[in-house]
C-alpha positions as CSV (number, residue, x, y, z in Angstrom):
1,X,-17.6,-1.8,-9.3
2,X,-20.5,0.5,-9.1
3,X,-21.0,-0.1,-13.2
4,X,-21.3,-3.6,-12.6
5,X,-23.6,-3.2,-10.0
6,X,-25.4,-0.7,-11.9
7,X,-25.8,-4.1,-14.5
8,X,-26.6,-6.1,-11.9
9,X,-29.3,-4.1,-11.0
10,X,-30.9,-4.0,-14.6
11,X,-29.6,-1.1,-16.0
12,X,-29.0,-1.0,-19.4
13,X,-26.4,1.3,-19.6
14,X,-24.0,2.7,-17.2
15,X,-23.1,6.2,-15.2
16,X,-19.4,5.9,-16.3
17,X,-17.9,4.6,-18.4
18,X,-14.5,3.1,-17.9
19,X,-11.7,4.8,-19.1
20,X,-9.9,1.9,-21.4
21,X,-6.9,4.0,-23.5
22,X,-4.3,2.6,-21.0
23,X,-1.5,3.7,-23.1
24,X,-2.2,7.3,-21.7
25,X,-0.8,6.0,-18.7
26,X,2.3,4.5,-19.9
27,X,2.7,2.5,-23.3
28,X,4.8,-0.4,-21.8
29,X,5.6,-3.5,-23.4
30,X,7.8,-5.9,-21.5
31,X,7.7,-9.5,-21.8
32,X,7.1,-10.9,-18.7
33,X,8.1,-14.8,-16.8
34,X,5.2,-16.3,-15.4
35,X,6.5,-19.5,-14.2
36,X,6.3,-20.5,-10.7
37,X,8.8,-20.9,-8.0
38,X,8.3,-24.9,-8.2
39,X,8.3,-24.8,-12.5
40,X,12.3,-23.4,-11.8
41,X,15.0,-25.8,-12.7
42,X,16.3,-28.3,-10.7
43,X,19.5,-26.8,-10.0
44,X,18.1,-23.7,-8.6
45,X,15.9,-25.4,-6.3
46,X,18.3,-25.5,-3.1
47,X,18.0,-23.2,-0.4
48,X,21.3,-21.8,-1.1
49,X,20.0,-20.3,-4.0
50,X,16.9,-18.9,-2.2
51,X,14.3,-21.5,-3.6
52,X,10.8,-20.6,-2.4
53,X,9.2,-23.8,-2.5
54,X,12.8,-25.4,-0.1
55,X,11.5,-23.8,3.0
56,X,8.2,-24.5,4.9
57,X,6.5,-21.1,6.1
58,X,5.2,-20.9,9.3
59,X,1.4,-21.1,9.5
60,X,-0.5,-17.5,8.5
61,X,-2.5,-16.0,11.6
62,X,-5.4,-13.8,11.1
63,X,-5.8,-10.7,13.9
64,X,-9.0,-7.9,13.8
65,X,-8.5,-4.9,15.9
66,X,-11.2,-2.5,15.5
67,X,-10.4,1.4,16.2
68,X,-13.3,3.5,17.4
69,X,-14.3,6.9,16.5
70,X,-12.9,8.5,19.7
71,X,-9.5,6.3,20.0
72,X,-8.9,7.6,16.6
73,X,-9.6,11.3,17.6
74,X,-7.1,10.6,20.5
75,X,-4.3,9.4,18.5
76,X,-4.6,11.8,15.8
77,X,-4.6,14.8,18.9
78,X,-1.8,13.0,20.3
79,X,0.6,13.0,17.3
80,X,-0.5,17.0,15.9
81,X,-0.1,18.1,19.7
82,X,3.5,19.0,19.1
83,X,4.2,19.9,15.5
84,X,7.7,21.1,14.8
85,X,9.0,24.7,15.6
86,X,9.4,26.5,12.3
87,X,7.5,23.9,10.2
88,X,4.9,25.0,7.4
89,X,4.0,21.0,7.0
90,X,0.4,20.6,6.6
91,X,-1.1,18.4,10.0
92,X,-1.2,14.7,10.1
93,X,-3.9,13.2,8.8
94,X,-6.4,10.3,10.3
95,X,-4.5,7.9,8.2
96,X,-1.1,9.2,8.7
97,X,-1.7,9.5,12.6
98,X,-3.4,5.8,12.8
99,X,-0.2,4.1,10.6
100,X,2.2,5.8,12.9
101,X,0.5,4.1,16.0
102,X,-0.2,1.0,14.5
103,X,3.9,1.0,13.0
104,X,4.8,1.7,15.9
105,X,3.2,-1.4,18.1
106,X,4.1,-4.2,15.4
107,X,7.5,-3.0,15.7
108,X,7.5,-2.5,19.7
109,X,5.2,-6.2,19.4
110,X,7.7,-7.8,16.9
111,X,10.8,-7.2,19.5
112,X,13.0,-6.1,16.8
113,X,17.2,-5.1,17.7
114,X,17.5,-1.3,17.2
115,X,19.7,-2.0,14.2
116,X,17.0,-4.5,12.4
117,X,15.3,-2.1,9.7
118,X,11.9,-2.1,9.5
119,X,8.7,-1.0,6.2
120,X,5.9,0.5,6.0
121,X,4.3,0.3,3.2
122,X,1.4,1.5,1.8
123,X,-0.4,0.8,-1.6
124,X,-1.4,4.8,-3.4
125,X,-3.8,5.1,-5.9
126,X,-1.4,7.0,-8.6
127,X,-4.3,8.0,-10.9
128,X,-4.0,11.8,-10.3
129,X,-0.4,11.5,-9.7
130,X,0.6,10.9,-13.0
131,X,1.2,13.8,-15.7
132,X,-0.7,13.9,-17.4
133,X,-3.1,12.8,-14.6
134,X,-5.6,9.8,-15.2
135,X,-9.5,9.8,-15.2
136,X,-10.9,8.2,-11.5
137,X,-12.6,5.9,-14.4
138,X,-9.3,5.0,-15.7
139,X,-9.8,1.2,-15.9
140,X,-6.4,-0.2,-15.1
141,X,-3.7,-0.6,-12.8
142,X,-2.2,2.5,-11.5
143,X,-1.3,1.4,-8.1
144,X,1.9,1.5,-6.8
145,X,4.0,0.6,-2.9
146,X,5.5,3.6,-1.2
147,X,8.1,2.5,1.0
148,X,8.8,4.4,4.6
149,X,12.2,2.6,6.1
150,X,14.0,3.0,9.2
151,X,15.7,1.3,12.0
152,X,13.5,-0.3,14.6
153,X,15.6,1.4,17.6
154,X,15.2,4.9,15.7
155,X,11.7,4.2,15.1
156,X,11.2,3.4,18.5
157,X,12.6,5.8,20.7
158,X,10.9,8.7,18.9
159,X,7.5,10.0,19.6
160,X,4.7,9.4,17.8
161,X,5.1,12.4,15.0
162,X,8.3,11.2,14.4
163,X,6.8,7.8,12.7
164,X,3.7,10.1,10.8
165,X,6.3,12.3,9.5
166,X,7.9,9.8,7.6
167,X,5.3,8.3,6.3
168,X,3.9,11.7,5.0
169,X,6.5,13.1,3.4
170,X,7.0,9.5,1.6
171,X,2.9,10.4,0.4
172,X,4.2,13.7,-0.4
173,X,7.3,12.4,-2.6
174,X,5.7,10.0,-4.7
175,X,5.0,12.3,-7.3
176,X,4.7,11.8,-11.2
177,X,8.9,12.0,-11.1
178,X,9.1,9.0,-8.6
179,X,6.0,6.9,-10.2
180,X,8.1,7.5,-13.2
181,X,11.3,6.3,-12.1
182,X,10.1,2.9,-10.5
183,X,8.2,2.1,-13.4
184,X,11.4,2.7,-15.5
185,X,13.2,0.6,-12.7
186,X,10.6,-2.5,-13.1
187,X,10.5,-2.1,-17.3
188,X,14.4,-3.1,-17.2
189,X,13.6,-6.1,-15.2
190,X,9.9,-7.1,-15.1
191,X,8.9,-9.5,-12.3
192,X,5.5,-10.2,-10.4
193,X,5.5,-8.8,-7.1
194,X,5.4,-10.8,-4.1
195,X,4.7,-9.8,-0.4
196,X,8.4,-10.5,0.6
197,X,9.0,-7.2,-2.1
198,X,7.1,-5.4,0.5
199,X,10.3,-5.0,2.5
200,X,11.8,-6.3,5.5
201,X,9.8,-6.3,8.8
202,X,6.9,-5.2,7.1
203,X,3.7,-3.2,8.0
204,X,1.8,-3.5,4.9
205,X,-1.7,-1.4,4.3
206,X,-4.6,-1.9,1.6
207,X,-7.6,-0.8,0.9
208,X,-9.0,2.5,1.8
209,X,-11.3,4.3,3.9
210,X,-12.0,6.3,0.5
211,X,-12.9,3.1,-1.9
212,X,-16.3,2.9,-0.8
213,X,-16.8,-0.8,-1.4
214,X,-19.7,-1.7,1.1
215,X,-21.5,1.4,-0.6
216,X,-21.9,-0.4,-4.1
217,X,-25.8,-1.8,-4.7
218,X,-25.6,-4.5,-6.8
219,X,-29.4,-5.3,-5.4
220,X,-29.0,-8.1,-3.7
221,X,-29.4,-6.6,0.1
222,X,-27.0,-5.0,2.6
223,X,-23.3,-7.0,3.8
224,X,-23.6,-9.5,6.5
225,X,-20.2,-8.8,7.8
């Protein structure tokens, strides 16, 4: 983004340049179904057999909840204010400490039974997870879900630290062996994700704090949102 807004602004060359051999990566070649749930035959289309297009969802509703600087510093105190006896785990971070609370209330919110499992997932930037590790100009897509699962009633009657260590030590375990592995998984049978993949019950984050979007000049004035 920044070397198109580098064009944009009338540049006629760019600060870096992307980062195109995407075979250092991985060299995969699958052959992949692009057909829609509705261009299925007619004898799958039944909701026995799990048709998307059988069922009517329910309307999508839209929610902003907007965090301040110090109701962020108290959650983060609150979950790194009693780390485990005997533990040499590094402290939770902003972002682990704010996914535990937030996991925590859409679970509490969703009224789930203690048995009902319940996801959060969050979308990792694998470009210096790989081995070798990948250029931050590596112009591809090297994103992949990591899945933190558990059962609603576990979740729940836990405190706080209980939620962040999960989904740390998930961060921690996607390493180049695990990216690895589910990219072997989705080579022997390709598919396009969808957000029901995301798992069951799920809290689902994108973006990041660190992809400084609303930083990028293209020239054409600051956001009006």
């Amino acid at each position: 983004m920044t070397s198109w807004a580098q064009l944009c602004s009338g540049a006629t060359s760019i600060s870096v340049p992307p980062f195109l051999e995407r075979i250092k990566a991985r060299d995969t070649r699958v052959k992949l179904n692009l057909s829609k749930p509705s261009d299925a035959p007619e004898h799958a289309k039944s909701e026995t057999n799990g048709d998307v297009s059988a069922s009517v969802d329910p309307p999508m509703r839209d929610r902003v909840f907007k965090f301040s600087e110090s109701a962020v510093d108290q959650i983060k105190s609150k979950v790194n204010a009693n780390p485990p006896e005997g533990s040499n785990t590094p402290s939770f971070s902003t972002f682990q400490s704010l996914s535990a609370h937030v996991w925590l209330a859409v679970t509490r919110a969703r009224q789930l039974k203690p048995e009902e499992y319940t996801v959060y997932t969050v979308f990792a930037d694998c470009r210096k997870r790989v081995d070798p590790p990948m250029p931050e100009s590596y112009f591809g897509n090297l994103i992949q879900a990591i899945f933190t699962v558990t059962a609603a009633g576990l979740l729940l009657s836990n405190p706080i630290e209980f939620a962040a260590g999960m989904i740390q030590q998930a961060i921690v375990n996607h390493d180049a062996k695990a990216i690895d592995e589910r990219n072997k998984e989705w080579e022997s049978s390709p598919k396009i994700f969808e957000y029901k993949d995301a798992g069951v019950n799920c809290v689902a984050v994108g973006s990041s704090p660190r992809f400084k979007v609303y930083d990028v000049d293209f020239g054409w004035g600051n956001r009006r949102w």
